[in-house]
N, C-alpha and C positions, 0 to 999 in steps of 0.2 A: 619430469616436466622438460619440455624441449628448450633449449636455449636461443634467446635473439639474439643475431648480430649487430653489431655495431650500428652500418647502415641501414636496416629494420626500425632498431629502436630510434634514430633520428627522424627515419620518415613518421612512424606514431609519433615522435612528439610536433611533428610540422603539422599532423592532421589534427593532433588536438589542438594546439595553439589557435591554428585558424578555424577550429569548431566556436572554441573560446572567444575569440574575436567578432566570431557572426555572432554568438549569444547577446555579447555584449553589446553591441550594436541596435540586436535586435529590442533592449531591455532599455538602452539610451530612447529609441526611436518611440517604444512603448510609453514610458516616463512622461514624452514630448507629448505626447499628445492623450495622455490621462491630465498634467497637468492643464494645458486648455481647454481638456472638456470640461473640470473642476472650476478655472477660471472663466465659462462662460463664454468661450471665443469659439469654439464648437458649437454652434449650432441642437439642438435633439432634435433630431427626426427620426421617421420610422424608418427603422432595425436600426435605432443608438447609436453604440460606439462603432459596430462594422461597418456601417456609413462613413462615421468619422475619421476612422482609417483609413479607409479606400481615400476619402478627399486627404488627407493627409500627405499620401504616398503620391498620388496626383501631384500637389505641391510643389513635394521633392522633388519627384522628377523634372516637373515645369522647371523649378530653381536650376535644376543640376542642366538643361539644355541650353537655357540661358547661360550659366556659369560658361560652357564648355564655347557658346559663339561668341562673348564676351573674350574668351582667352586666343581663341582662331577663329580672329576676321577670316570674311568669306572674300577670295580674290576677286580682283577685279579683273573683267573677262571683255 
């Protein structure tokens, strides 16, 4: 078996780290929004939960645009 080097083996572990990082996110993100559909703040309509994802993700992004003009007022021109 061939041997890795040092800096080999640090880049695998940066790519699993942040393989791990998106799982977890993705599984936080998941959670978020099985919970509301459990508690009724979801909506059911047709196609379920893939509806409810998509408006979910919608959401986030709404939130994260706001978040980011909230953080960088737009100058004044």
């Amino acid at each position: 078996m061939k041997k890795i080097g040092p800096a080999r083996k640090k880049l695998n572990m940066m790519i699993i780290d942040d393989t791990i990082a998106k799982v977890d996110e993705s599984l936080k993100n998941l959670s978020e929004i099985l919970t509301m559909y459990v508690n009724g703040e979801i909506p059911v309509v047709m196609g379920g939960i893939g509806k409810a994802i998509d408006f979910n993700l919608e959401q986030k992004q709404l939130l994260r645009e706001m978040k980011r003009k909230e953080e960088s007022p737009e100058k004044d021109s």
